[in-house]
C-alpha positions in Angstrom: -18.7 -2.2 -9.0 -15.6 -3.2 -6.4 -16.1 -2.0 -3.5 -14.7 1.7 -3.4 -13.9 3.4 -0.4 -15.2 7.3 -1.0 -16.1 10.1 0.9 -19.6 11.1 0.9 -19.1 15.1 1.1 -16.0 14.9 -1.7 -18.1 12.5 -4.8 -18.2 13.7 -8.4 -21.9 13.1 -10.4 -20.3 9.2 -11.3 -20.1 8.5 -7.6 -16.0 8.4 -7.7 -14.4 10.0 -5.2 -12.9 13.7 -6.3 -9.9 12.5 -4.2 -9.1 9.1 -5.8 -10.0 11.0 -9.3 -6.8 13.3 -8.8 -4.3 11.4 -7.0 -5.2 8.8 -10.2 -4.4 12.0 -12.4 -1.0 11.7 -11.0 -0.4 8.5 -11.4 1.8 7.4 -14.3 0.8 3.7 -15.3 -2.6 2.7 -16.8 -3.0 0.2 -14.7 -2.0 1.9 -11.0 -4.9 4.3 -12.2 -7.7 1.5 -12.7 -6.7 -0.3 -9.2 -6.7 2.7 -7.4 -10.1 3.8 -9.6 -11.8 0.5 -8.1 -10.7 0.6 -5.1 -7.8 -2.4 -5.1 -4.8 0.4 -4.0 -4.4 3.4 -2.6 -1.8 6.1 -3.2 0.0 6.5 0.6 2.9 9.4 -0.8 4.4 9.2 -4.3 5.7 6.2 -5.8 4.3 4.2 -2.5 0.9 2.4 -2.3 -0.8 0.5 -0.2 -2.9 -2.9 -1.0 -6.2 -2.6 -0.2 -8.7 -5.7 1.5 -9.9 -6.9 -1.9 -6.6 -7.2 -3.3 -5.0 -8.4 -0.7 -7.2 -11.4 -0.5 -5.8 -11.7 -4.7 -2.8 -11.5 -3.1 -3.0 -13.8 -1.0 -4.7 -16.7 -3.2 -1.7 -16.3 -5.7 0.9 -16.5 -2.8 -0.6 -19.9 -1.7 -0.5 -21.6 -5.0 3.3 -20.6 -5.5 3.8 -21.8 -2.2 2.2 -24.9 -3.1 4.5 -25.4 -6.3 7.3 -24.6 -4.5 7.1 -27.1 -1.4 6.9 -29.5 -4.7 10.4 -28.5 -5.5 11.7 -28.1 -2.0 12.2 -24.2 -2.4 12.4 -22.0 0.6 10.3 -18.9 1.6 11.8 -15.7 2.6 10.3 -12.1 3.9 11.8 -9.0 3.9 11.4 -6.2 5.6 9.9 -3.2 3.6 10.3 0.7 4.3 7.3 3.1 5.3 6.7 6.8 5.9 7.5 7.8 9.0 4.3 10.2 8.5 1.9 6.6 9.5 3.8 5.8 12.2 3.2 9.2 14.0 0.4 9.6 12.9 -0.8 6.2 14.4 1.9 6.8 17.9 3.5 4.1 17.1 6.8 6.0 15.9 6.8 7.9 20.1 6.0 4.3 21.3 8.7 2.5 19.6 11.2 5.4 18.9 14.2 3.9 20.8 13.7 0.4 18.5 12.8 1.1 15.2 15.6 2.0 12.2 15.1 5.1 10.3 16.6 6.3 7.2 16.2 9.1 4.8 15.7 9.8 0.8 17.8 11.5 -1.4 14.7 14.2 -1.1 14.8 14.0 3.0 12.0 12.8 3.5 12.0 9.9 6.4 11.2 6.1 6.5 11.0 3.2 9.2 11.7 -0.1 8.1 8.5 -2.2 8.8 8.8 -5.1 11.2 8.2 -8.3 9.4 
């Protein structure tokens, strides 16, 4: 098996954790459910997940060759910046920390986002 992060005191008879068992039961697409199953993604709040090391080192391997291709054509790189739940950032004290410089917006259900620095 991938490596799975679980909880020992919250695991099912099959060794899954009962916690990535129902926020997979929520999940719409066939293939969300299997990456977040083995452990590639994780669920962070609806709609919004989170690459997990595994996958991110997938990731990263594809990334390179397309960067490789496209210095053979002369194309340019950009980032952009991406939105996250405010929830992480206080959580971690970083939102109190960096209130005064950080952008904030809301959804059309309220709930708050930072925009990531890149």
């Amino acid at each position: 098996k991938i490596f799975q992060p679980i909880s020992a005191t919250n695991v099912n008879t099959n060794g899954i954790s009962k916690d990535i068992i129902s926020k997979s039961q929520q999940i719409a697409s066939k293939s969300a459910k299997l990456m977040t199953k083995f452990g590639l993604i994780t669920s962070t709040s609806n709609g919004y997940f989170t690459i997990l090391p595994l996958a991110q080192r997938s990731v990263e391997k594809c990334v390179a060759i397309v960067d490789y291709y496209m210095k053979k054509v002369d194309a340019q790189k950009i980032s952009v910046p991406i939105l996250t739940s405010i929830d992480l950032w206080k959580k971690s004290g970083r939102y109190e920390q960096g209130q005064q410089e950080v952008l904030t917006t809301k959804n059309s259900d309220g709930k708050m986002y930072v925009l990531g620095p890149v």
